[in-house]
C-alpha positions as CSV (number, residue, x, y, z in Angstrom):
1,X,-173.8,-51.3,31.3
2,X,-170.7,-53.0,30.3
3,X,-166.9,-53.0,31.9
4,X,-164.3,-52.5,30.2
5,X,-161.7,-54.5,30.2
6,X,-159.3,-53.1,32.5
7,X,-162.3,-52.0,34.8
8,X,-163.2,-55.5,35.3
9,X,-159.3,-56.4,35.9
10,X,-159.5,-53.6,38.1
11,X,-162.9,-55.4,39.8
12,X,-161.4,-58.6,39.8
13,X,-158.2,-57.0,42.0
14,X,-160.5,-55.6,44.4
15,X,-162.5,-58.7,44.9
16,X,-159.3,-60.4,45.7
17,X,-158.3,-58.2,48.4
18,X,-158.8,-59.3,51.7
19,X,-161.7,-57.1,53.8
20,X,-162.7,-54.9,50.9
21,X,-165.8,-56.9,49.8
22,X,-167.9,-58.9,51.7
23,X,-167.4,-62.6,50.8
24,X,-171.3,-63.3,50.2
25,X,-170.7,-60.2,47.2
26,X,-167.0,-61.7,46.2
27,X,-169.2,-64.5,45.9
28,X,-171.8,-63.0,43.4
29,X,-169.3,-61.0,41.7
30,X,-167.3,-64.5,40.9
31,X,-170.4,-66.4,39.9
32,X,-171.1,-63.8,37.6
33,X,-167.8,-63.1,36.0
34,X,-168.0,-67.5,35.5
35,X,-171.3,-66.8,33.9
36,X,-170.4,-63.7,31.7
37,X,-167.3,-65.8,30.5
38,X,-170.0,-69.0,29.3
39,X,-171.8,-66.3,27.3
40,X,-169.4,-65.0,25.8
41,X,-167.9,-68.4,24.6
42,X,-171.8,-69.5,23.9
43,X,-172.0,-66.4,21.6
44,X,-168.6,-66.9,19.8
45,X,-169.2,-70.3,18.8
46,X,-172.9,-69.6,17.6
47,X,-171.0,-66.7,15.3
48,X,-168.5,-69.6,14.0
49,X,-171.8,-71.4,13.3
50,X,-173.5,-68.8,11.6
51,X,-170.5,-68.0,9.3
52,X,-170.0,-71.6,8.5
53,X,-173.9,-71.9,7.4
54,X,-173.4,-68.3,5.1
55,X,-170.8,-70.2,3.6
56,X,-172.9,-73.4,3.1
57,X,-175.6,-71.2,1.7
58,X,-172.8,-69.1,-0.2
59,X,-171.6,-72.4,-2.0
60,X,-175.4,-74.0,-2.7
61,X,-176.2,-70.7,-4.7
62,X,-173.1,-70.6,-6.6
63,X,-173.5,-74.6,-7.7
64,X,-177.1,-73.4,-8.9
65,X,-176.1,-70.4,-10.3
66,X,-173.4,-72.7,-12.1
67,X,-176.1,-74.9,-13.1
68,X,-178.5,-72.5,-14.4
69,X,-175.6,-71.0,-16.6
70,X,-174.6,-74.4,-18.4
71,X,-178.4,-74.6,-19.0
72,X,-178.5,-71.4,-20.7
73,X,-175.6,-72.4,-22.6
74,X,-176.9,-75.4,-23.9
């Protein structure tokens, strides 16, 4: 189950009220918004990766499809 994003502003205004939440869970909750924010950088930058190795690939298979073409021609 995911929040959106103004439910978790909403969350994160709660947890900074005094008396609402008990500081053990204020806690938790912070620990886990720290560790929901890591993933979410961990998965951007492994989809910048993935696009820059599609490219790579992209690139290898036009230089041999280039290659393959001046054979033909030849």
């Amino acid at each position: 189950m995911s929040l959106s994003n103004s439910h978790a502003s909403n969350l994160t205004n709660l947890m900074n009220e005094p008396d609402v939440f008990p500081e053990e869970l204020v806690f938790l909750l912070r620990n886990e918004e720290k560790n929901i924010n890591n993933l979410k950088e961990k998965i951007e930058k492994e989809k910048s990766r993935v696009e820059n190795d599609f490219a790579v690939f992209r690139a290898e298979i036009d230089h041999i499809l280039e290659d393959v073409k001046i054979s033909i021609q030849a």
